[in-house]
N, C-alpha and C positions, 0 to 999 in steps of 0.2 A: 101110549107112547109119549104123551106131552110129559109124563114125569120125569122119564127114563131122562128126555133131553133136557129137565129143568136141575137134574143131582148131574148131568155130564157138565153146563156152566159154572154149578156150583163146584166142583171139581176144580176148575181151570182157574176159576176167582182164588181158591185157596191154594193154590201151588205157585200164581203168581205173588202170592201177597207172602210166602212163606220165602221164594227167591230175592222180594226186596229186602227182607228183613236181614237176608244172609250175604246180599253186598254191602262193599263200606261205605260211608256216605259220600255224596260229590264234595271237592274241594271247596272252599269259599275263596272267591274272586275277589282281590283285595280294592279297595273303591281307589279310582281317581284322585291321585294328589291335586288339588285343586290350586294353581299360584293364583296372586294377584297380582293384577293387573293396572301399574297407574300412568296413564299420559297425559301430558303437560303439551301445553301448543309453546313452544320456546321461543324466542326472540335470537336474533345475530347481537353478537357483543355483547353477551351474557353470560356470566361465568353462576355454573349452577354447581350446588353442595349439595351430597344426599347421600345416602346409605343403598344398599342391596343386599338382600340375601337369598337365600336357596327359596323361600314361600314368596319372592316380589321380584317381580319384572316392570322396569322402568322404560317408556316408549317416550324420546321428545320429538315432535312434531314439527318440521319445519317449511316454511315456503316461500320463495323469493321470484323474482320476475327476473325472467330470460329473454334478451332480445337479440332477434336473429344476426347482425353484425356487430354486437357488440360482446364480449365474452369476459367474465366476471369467474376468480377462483372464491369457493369456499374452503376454507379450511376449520376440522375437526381436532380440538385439544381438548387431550383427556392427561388426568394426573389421580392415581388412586394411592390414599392415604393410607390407608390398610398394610399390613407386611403378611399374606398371607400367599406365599411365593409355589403353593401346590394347590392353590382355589384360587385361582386369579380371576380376575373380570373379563368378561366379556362381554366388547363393543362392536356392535353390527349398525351398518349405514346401506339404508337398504334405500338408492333411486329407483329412477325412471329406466334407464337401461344397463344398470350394474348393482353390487353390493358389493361393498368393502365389511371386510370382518377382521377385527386383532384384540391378543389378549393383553391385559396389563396385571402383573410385568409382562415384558414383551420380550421376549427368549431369542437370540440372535444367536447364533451357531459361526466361530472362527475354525482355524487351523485346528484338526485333532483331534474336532467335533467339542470344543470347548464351547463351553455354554457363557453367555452373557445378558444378563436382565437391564431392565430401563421400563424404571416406575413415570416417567413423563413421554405421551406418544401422543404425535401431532400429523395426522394428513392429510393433503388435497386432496379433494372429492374431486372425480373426473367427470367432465361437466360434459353432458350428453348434446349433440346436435340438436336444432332447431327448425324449423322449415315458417315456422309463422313470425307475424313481424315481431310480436311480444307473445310470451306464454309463459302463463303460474307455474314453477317445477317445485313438488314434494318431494322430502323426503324425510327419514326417519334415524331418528337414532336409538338401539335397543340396547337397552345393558341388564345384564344379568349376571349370578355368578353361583358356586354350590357354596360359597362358604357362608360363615351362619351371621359377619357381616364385616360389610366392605365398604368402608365411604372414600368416595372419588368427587373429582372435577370435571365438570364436562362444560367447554367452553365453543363456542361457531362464529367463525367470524369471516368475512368478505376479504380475500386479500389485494392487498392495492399492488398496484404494477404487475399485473398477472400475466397480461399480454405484454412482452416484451416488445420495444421500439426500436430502428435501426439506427445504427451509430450512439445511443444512446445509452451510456455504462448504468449497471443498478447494482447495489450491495443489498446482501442478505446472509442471513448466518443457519447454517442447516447443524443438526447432531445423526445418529447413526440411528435413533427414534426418533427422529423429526426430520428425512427429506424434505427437499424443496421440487415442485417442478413448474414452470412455466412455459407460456404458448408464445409462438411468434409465427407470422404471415408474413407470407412473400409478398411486396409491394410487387406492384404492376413495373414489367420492364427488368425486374430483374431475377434471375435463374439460376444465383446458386448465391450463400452465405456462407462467411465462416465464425463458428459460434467462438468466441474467446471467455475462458474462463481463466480469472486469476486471484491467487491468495495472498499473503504477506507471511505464514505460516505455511511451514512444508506440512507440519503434522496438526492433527492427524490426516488419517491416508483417505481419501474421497474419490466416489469417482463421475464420471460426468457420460450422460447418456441421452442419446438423440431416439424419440420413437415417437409414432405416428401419432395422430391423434385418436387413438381406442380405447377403447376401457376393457379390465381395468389397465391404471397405469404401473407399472413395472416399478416402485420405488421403496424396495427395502434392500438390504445389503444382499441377501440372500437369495436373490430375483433378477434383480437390475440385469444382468446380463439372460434375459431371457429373449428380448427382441430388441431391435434397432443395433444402432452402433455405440459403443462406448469402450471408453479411455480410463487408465486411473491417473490420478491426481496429485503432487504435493504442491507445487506452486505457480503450475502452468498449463492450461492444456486446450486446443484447438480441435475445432472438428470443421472439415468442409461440407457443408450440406447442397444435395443439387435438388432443384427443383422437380423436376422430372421422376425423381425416387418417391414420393407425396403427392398421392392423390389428390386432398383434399387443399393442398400449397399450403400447408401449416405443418407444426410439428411442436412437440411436446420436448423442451431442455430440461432434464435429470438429471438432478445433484443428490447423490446418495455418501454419506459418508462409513466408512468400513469401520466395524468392531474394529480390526487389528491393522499393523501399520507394516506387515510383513510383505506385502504386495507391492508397497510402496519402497522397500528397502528399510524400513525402521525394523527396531527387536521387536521382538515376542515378551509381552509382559508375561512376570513371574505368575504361575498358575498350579494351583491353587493358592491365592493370598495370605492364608494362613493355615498356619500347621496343623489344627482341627479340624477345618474343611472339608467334607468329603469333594472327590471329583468332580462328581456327577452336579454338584451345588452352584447352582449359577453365580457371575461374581459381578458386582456392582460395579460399572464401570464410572460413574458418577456423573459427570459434564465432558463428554469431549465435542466437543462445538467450535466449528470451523467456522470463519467470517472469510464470502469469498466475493468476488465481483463480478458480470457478465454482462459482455459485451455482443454484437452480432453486427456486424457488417456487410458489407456487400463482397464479393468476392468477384475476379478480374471476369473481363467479358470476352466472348469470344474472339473480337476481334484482336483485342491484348492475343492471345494464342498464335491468331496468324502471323502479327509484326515478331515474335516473338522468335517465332520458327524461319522465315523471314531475315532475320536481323544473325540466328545464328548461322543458316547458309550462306548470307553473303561474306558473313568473315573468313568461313573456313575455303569458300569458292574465290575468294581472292588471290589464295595463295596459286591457288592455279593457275590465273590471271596472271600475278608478278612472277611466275615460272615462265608463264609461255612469254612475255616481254622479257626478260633474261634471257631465254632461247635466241631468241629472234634477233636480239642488241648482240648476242654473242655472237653468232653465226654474220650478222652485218661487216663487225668488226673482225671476222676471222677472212672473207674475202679481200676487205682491204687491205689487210698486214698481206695475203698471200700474194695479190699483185702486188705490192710493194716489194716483198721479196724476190721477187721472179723478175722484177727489172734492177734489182740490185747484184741477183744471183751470189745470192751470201746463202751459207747455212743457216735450218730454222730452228726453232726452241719451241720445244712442246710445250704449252700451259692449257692444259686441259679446264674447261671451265664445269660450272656446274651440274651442265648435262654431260660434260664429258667432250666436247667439241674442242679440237687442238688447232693454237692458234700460233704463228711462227715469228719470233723476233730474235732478230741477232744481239750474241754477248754485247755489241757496243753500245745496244741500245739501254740497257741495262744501266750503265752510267759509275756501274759500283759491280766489283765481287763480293763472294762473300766472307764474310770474318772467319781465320784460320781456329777453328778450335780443336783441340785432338779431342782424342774417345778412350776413357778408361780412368780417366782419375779427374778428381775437381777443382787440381791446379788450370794457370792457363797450358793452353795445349799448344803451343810454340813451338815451331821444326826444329831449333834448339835443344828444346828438354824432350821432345819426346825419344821413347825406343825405336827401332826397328823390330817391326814383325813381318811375320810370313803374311804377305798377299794372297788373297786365294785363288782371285780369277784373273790375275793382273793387271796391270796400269800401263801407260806410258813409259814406265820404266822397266818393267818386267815380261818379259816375252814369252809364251807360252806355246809348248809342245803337248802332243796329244801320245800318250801311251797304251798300248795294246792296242786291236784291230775289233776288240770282241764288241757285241752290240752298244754296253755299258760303259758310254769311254770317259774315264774322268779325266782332267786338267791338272798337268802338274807345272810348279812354278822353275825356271830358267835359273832363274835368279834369286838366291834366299833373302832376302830380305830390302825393304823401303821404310824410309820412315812412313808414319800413322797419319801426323798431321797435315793435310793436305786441302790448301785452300780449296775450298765451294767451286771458286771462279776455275779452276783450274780443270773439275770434274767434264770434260768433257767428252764427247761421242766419238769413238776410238773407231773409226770402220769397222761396227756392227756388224755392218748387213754381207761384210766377209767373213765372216769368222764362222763357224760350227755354230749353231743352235745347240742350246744346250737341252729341247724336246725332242729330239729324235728318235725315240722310246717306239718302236715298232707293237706293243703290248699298251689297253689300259687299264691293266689289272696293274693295279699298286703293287698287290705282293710280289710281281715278276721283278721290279725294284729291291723290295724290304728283305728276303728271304736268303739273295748270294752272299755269301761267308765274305767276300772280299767288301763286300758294298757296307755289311753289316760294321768291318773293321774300320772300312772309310767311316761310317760314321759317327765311330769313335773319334777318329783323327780330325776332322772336320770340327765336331762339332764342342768338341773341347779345347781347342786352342782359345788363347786369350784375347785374341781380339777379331771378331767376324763379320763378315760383310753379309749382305742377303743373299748374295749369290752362294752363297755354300749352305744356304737355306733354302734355295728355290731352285734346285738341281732335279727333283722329279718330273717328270714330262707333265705339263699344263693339263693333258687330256684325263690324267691321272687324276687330278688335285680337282679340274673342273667338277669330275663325278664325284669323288667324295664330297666336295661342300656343296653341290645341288640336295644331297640325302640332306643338309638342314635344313633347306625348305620343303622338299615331299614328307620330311619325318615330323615336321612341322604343323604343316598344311592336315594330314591325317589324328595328330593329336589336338586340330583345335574342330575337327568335324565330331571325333567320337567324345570329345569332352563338352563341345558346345548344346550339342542333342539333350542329350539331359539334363540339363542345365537350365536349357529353355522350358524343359517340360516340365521340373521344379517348381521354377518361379512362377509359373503360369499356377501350377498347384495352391502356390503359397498364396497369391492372389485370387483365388476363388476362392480360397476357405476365410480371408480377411472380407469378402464380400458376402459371404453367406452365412458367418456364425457374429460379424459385427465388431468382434474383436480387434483395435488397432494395437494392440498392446503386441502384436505379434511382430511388426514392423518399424523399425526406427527408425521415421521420419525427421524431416523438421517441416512440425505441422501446420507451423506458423509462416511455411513457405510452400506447399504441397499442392500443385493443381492437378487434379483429376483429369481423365481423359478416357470418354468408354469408362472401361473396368480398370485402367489404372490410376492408383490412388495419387502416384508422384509424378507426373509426365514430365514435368520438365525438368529432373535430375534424369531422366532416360535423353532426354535431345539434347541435352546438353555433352551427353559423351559421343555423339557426331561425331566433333572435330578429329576421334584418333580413328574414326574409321575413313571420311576423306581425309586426313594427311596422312593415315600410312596407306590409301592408295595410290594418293600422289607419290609418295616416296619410291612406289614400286615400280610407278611409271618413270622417276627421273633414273633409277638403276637400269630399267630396261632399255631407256633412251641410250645409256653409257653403254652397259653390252653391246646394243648394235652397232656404236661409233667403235666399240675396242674391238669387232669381230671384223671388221670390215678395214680397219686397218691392221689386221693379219691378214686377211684376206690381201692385201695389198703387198704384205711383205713390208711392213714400215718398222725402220730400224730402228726408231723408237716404242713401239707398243712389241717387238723382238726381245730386245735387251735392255729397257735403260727404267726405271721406275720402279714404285713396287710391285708385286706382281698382281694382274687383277685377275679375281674372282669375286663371284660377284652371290652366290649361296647363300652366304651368309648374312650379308642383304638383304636379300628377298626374303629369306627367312625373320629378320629384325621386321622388316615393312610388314611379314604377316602379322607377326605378332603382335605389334600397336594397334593393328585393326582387333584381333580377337580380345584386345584390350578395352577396346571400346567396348564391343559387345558384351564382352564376358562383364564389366563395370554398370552397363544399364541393364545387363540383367540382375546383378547382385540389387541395384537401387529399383527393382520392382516388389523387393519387399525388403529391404537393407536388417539384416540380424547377427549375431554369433552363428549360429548353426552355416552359414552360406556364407561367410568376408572371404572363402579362399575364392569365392569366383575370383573374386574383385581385386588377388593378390596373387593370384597363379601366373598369368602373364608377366605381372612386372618382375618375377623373379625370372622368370623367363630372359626378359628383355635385358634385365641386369647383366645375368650369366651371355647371354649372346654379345652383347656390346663389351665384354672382357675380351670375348674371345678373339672378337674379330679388331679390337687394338691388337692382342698376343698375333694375330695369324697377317698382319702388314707387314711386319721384318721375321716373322716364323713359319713360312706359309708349308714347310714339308712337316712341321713335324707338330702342327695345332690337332686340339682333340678332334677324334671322330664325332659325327653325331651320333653316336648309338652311345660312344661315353657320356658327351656331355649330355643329351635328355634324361641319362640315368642318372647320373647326379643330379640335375635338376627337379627330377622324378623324385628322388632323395630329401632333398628341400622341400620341398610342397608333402611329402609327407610328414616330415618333421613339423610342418607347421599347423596342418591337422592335429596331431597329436599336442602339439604345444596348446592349441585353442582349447580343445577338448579336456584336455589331462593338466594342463600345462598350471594355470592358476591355482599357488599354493605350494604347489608338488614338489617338494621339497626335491625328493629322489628325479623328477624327472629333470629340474635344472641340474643336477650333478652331473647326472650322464650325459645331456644334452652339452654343457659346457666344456666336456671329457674329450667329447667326439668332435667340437670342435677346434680345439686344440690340436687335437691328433692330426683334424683333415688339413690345418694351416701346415705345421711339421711336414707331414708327406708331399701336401701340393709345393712348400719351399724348395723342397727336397726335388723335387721334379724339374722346378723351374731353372732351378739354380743349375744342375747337373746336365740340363737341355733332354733331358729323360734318358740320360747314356746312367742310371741306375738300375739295381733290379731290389726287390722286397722278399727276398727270402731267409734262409735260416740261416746265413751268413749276415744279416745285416751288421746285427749287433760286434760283429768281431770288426767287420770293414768300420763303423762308426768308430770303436777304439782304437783299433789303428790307425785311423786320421787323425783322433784326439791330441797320442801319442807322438809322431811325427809333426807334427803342426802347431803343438802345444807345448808338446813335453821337451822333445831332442832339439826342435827351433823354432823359436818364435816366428813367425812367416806371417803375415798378413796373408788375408783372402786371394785367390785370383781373380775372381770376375768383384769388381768393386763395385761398382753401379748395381750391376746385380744383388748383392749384398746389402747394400743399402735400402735397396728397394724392399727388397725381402725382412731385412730388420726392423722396418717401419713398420710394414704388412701383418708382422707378428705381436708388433707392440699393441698396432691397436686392435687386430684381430682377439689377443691375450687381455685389453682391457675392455672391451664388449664382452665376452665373456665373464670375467669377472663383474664385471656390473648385473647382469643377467643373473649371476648365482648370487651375488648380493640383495638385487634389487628386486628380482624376480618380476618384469613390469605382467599387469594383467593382456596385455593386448601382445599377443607375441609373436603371430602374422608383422605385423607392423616391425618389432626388433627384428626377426630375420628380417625382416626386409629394408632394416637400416645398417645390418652387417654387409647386406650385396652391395648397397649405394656406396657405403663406407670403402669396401675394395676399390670397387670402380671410379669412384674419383679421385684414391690413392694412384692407383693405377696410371689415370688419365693423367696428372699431375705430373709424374714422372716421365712419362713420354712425353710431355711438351718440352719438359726441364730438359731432358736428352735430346731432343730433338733440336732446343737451340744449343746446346754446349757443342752437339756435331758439328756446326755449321752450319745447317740448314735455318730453313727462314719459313715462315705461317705468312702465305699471300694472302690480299685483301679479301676476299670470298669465306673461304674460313676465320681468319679472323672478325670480321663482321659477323660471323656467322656465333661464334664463343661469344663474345661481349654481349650481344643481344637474348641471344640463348640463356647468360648468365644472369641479366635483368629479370629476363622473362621469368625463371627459376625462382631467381626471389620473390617477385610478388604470388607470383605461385604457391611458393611452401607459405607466405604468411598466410593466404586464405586458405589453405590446408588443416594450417593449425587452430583455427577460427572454432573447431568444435561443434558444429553445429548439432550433434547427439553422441551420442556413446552405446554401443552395445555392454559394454564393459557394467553396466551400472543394471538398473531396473528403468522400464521403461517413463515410468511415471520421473525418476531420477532424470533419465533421458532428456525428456519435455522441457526441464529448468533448462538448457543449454539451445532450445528454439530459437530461432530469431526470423527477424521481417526479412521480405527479399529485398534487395538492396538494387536491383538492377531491373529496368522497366516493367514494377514488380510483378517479375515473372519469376527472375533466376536469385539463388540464394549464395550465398559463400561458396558455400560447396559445389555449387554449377560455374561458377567463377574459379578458381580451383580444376576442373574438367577441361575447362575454355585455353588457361596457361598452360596448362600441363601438358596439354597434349601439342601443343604449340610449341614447349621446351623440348619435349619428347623427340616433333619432329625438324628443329634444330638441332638438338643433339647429335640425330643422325646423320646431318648433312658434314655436320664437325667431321664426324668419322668419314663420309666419303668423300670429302676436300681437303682433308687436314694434309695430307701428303703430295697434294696436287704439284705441287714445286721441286719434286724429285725427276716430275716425268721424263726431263731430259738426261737423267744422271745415269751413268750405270751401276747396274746392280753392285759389279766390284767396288764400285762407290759409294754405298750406301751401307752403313753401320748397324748393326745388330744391336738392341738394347734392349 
C-alpha cells in the first residue's frame, strides 16, 4: 500500500501545479513614490527663496523662547512666484498646540460664491499658553505642492507691539490675505474695555473681532465670524469688552479685511474682469490694504452707573417735588383769598390752578377787563362793525323760555338777535345755579340723544349757524360724554398691554441672538457710547427713557388730582363747575398720560436692539400721542360731536400700518409713494370736509351733485365768500401744507418714512395749535400765567430737544458698518449720549406740552358757556 499512497500525492502535486498554471497571474504592486525630504533649521528675519515640486518636501525648523508673562506674536509671510492657480503651494505651520494650514494662491470666496486669489499670504501664529518661567517652543513650517515647480518666499518674523497697551494708539495696515490680530490684558482694577478701532479710508470694507485666547485663531474673511463678537468696518468701529466674559482676562483683537465692500455698502466689483474669463476663474484682486489704528481704553466703572441712574431719578423725581409745592402754595393761597372774600362778601372768580383747585377773586381786583374782540372775521371786532346774530343760550340781554315738556328740552331764544362783540369783562355769572341744567338726560346711552328726528334736525340748525358758542356744543348730558371719552383710556390702556407683550418678548429675542452668535451688526448702536448691563449691550439708552414713564405718571396723577376737585364741586352743586367753563372731561387725558408712558417703554424697548425691522416700536405711540393731543384741542370748544374712540384708534390703526408698509415696501417704491400721497390727499379733503361742515355732511352717491351745486350757487350765480372764515383759513393752510408734504414725499421719497408720517402728524398739530391760540386771543380771552409759562419753557425745552434729535448718532437707513461713521463719545457724565439727551428733553416737552393743554383754557372758568366761542 506505500505505492498506492505514493501515485495518490503524486496526483494532487500534479492537479495542483496544473490549477496554477490556469489562474492569471497576481497583479504587481506599484512601489512607493519615494519624495525628498529637505529641512533647514531657519532663523526669524529671514527671508528664504526656493522652489518645490511634487518629488520635494521642504520642512523649516524653528524655535524661539517663551516666557510665562511676557507674550511675543510670530508672524508667517509667504509670497509664491509661480502662476500655477490649480497646483498651488501648500503651507503647514505645525506647533505645540495647533496647526495652521493655507494654500497660495489663497482662494477667498465673496457674494455669489465668486472666487478671489492672493499670491502674498501673511499670518500670526497663535501663541500656545505657558506654565514655566521660560520655555523653548518648536515649530515647523512644511511646504509642499503637486506641481512640477513652484518657487516661493517664505519669511518669520517676531512682531513688535503684539501685546496691545491701554490708552495707548498703534497703527498697522492689514489686506484680506494678511489679517492682523493682537493680545491685550486686563490690568488689575479694571473690568471692562472699549476696543476702538479707526481708519482714514472707509474702503475697503474690514472687519473687526474680539475672541478669546484659543487656537486656532479665527482670522480669514470666511471664518472670522465663527466665535466671539464682531462688527464690520469702514471708518469706525467700537467694541465694549467685559471682563468676566474671559477667562483667562485677555483676549485676542481681529482685523480681518473682506474680499468685497458689499457688507460695508460699497458696489460689487465687475465679475468676471474680462470677457474670456471663465466664471469659475479666480480674479486677482491686487492690493487692497487698509491702514487702520487701535486703540483700548478703559471703559466707565460701576460706580459711574449708579451716579448715573442717580442723577436721572433725581430730575425726573423733582418734577414731583415742584408739583407737590405748587399744590401746597396753591391751596395756601386759595384759603386766604377765601377768607378774604367771605369778609368782603363779594362774588368769587374761579381760577383753577394746576391741580385744578379754584381760588376766588372779585372783577375789581382784576384792575382791567378784557379787550373787546369779536369772532368771525380778522378785522377789529368793535360793537360798532360787528353784526347781530342769534345767541344760543342767552346773555344778559336775551331771555330764555323752555319749549315742550318732553324729556329732551332745548332752549329757544326771546329775542332774535345781540351783537357778537362782547367785552371779556362783561362775560359774567348770570344766576346759574337757577336756571335748568342743561344734563338732565334721565338715560346714558348717547344714542337715546342722537337717534330723535327732532334732535337730529336741531342739529342741523345748531350747528351750522354762523357764529357758535360751546354751549350749543355741550348740550349732551355730561354722564353721556363722561363714558365715551373714558373708552379712550380703556381702549388705550388694552392696546398698549396686547401690543407691549410681544414687543418685550422680541427684543429680548433680538438680544440673545446678538449675545450668542456675536454679531453687533444686528443692532444700531452708538458704540462709542453703549454701556452694557447683564445682557444688555446699551443700558443707558434704556434709562434714559425713564423720564416719559415718571412724567406721564405724574401727568395722570395731576388729571386725577383735577377730577376729584371737578367731582366734588358738582357734588356741591357749584354754579361754576354747572355752567360756566369748558366743559371737563377728563378721558382723554388719561388716555394722552398712558400713552407717554407706553412711549417710554415701547422706545427702551426699541433701543434694546435699535434696527429697521422694530423703529415702529419707537413710533407707534408718538403717533398716537399726536392724533390724541388733536383731538383733545378739537373736543375743548367740540365736546358733543369729537370722534369716538373706536374712530379714532382705527385711523390711527391706519397710520401705524401705513408706516409698516412705508419702512418695508416704502424705499424706492415708486408705486407705493403715488398711492400713499393719493390717500393722503383724499384723507385731508374729507377730514376738511367734516371739519368745516361740523359733520352736518354725509358721503354718499349724491356727493358729487351736492359738490356742484355749491360750486354753482357760490361761484357761478354769486360770488359769496365762505361762511365760517376762520374756519376756512384754518382749513386752507391745513391743505396747503398737508398738499406740500405730500408732494415733497412723491418727489423726494425720503428713506426713513416712520419719521415723514410722523412729521405730517406734528406738522397738523402745531398748525392746529397755532390757530387756537391766534383764536383764542382775537375772542378776547387771555393765556394766564401757568400756561403761559408753561408754552415758553415747553418751547425752549423743544428746541434744544430737536437739536440733539438731529445729532444722528446712527442710522438704520444706511449699513451698519455706514452706521458706525455717525458714533460719537457721550457727552454727559460719560454715561449718556445725544440721543439719551434727546429722551431727557423730550419727554420733559412732552410732559409740558400736556399741561399747555390742560391750563391753557383755565381763564374761562368763570365764563359761561354762552360766552364762550366756538373756533
Amino acid at each position: 500500500m506505500p505505492g498506492s499512497g505514493a501515485a495518490a500525492l503524486a496526483r494532487a502535486l500534479l492537479a495542483g501545479a496544473l490549477l496554477l498554471l490556469l489562474l492569471p497571474p497576481p497583479p504587481v504592486l506599484p512601489q512607493p513614490h519615494r519624495r525628498n525630504v529637505t529641512e533647514t533649521e531657519a532663523q526669524f528675519n529671514t527671508t528664504y527663496t526656493d522652489w518645490v515640486d511634487a518629488d520635494l518636501l521642504h520642512i523649516y525648523a524653528f524655535n524661539h523662547s517663551v516666557r510665562r508673562n511676557a507674550t511675543e506674536g510670530v508672524r508667517v509671510s509667504v509670497n509664491v512666484l509661480s502662476d500655477h492657480k490649480d497646483l498651488p503651494v501648500l503651507f503647514v505651520v505645525r506647533q505645540k498646540e495647533a496647526v495652521v494650514s493655507f494654500q497660495v494662491p489663497l482662494i477667498l470666496r465673496g457674494l455669489y460664491q465668486r472666487k478671489y486669489a492672493y499670491q502674498e499670504v501673511s499670518r500670526t501664529l497663535c501663541q500656545p499658553q505657558t506654565k514655566a518661567e521660560v520655555e523653548t517652543q518648536h515649530f515647523y513650517v512644511d511646504v509642499s505642492t503637486l506641481s512640477l515647480n513652484a518657487s516661493y518666499q517664505l519669511r518669520v518674523t517676531r512682531v513688535e507691539n503684539f501685546v496691545l497697551q491701554t490708552n495707548e494708539r498703534f497703527s498697522f495696515n492689514a489686506t484680506a490675505s494678511q489679517p492682523q490680530y493682537f493680545k491685550y490684558e486686563f490690568p488689575e482694577g479694571v473690568d471692562s474695555v472699549i476696543v476702538k478701532v479707526t481708519s482714514a479710508m472707509a474702503f475697503p470694507c474690514s472687519v473687526i473681532s474680539i475672541q478669546d485666547i484659543l487656537c486656532p485663531v479665527y482670522d480669514l474673511d470666511n471664518n472670522v465670524a465663527f466665535i466671539g463678537m464682531y462688527q464690520t468696518m469702514t471708518k469706525k468701529a467700537a467694541i465694549t469688552v467685559q471682563k468676566k466674559d474671559f477667562p483667562s482676562h485677555s483676549f485676542y483683537v481681529v482685523v480681518v479685511v473682506k474680499t468685497e465692500d458689499e457688507a460695508c455698502g460699497g458696489a460689487l466689483p465687475y465679475y468676471p474682469l474680462s470677457k474670456n474669463a471663465s466664471p469659475d476663474e479666480p480674479v486677482d484682486q491686487h492690493n487692497r490694504q487698509k491702514m487702520l489704528e487701535v486703540m483700548v481704553s478703559p471703559a466707565i466703572t460701576s460706580e459711574a452707573y449708579v451716579s448715573s441712574v442717580l442723577f436721572c431719578l433725581s430730575i425726573f423725581l423733582s418734577f414731583y417735588v415742584l408739583t407737590l409745592l405748587i399744590a401746597c402754595w396753591e391751596s395756601c393761597r386759595q384759603h386766604k383769598r377765601r377768607g378774604l372774600l367771605s369778609a368782603m362778601d363779594s362774588p368769587s372768580l374761579d381760577t383753577a390752578s394746576l391741580l385744578g383747585h379754584s381760588r376766588s377773586i372779585p372783577d375789581s381786583f382784576l384792575g382791567r377787563g378784557y379787550d373787546s374782540y369779536g369772532y368771525g372775521s380778522f378785522g377789529n371786532g368793535s360793537s360798532s362793525s360787528t353784526e347781530g346774530v342769534t345767541d344760543s343760550l342767552g346773555s344778559t340781554e336775551v331771555s330764555y323760555s323752555y319749549v315742550g315738556q318732553e324729556q329732551f328740552k332745548r332752549r329757544t331764544p326771546s329775542a332774535p338777535t345781540r351783537p357778537l362783540s362782547i367785552p371779556m369783562g362783561e362775560r359774567s355769572l348770570e344766576n346759574v345755579a337757577g336756571r335748568p341744567r342743561l344734563d338732565s338726560l334721565s338715560s346714558v346711552e348717547e344714542d337715546d340723544y342722537d337717534t330723535l328726528a327732532d334732535i337730529d334736525y336741531d342739529k342741523n340748525v345748531i350747528r351750522t349757524k354762523k357764529y357758535l358758542c360751546v354751549a350749543d356744543l355741550a348740550r349732551k348730558d355730561k354722564r353721556v360724554l363722561r363714558k365715551k371719552y373714558q373708552i379712550y383710556f380703556w381702549n388705550i390702556a388694552t392696546i398698549a398691554v396686547f401690543y407691549a407683550l410681544p414687543v418685550i418678548q422680541l427684543v429680548i429675542t433680538y438680544q440673545t441672538v446678538v449675545n450668542v452668535t456675536g454679531n453687533q451688526d444686528i443692532c444700531y448702536y452708538n458704540f462709542l457710547c453703549a454701556h452694557p448691563l447683564g445682557n444688555l449691550s446699551a443700558f443707558n439708552n434704556i434709562l434714559s427713557n425713564l423720564g416719559y414713564v415718571l412724567l406721564g405718571l405724574l401727568f395722570l396723577l395731576i388729571i386725577l388730582q383735577r377730577e376729584i376737585n371737578y367731582n366734588r364741586a358738582l357734588m356741591r352743586n357749584d354754579a361754576h363747575a354747572l355752567e360756566c367753563g369748558i366743559p371737563k372731561h377728563f378721558g382723554l387725558f388719561y388716555a394722552m398720560g398712558t400713552a407717554l408712558m407706553m412711549e417710554g417703554l415701547l422706545s427702551a424697548c426699541y433701543h434694546v436692539c435699535p434696527n429697521y425691522t422694530n423703529f415702529q416700536f419707537d413710533t407707534s405711540f408718538m403717533y398716537m400721542i399726536a392724533g390724541l393731543c388733536m383731538l383733545k384741542l378739537y373736543q375743548k370748544r367740540h365736546p358733543d360731536i369729537n370722534a369716538s374712540a373706536y374712530s379714532a384708534y382705527a385711523c390711527l390703526a391706519l397710520v401705524i400700518f401705513f408706516s409698516v408698509v412705508g419702512v418695508v415696501f416704502g424705499k424706492g417704491n415708486t408705486a407705493f409713494w403715488i398711492v400713499f400721497s393719493v390717500i393722503h390727499i383724499l384723507a385731508t379733503l374729507l377730514l376738511s370736509t367734516q371739519l368745516y361742515y361740523m359733520g352736518r355732511w354725509k358721503l354718499d352717491s349724491g356727493i358729487l351733485r351736492r359738490i356742484l351745486h355749491v360750486l354753482y350757487t357760490d361761484c357761478v350765480r354769486q360770488c359769496s365768500g365762505p361762511m365760517y372764515v376762520d374756519r376756512m383759513v384754518l382749513l386752507v393752510m391745513g391743505n396747503i401744507i398737508n398738499w406740500s408734504l405730500a408732494a415733497y414725499g412723491l418727489i423726494v421719497r425720503p428713506n426713513d418714512f416712520a419719521s415723514y408720517l410722523l412729521a405730517i402728524g406734528i406738522c397738523n398739530l402745531l398748525l392746529y395749535f397755532a390757530f387756537y391760540i391766534i383764536m383764542k386771543l382775537r375772542s378776547g380771552e387771555r393765556i394766564k400765567l401757568i400756561p403761559l409759562l408753561c408754552i415758553i419753557s415747553t418751547s425752549v425745552v423743544w428746541g434744544f430737544a430737536l437739536f440733539f434729535f438731529f445729532q444722528g448718532l446712527s442710522t438704520w437707513q444706511k449699513t451698519p458698518a455706514e452706521s458706525r461713521e455717525h458714533n460719537r463719545d457721550c457727552i454727559l457724565l460719560d454715561f449718556f449720549d445725544d440721543h439719551d439727551i434727546w429722551h431727557f428733553l423730550s419727554s420733559i416737552a412732552m410732559f409740558g406740552s400736556f399741561l399747555v393743554l390742560l391750563t391753557l383754557d383755565d381763564d374761562l372758568d368763570c365764563i359761561q358757556r354762552d360766552k364762550i366761542y366756538v373756533f
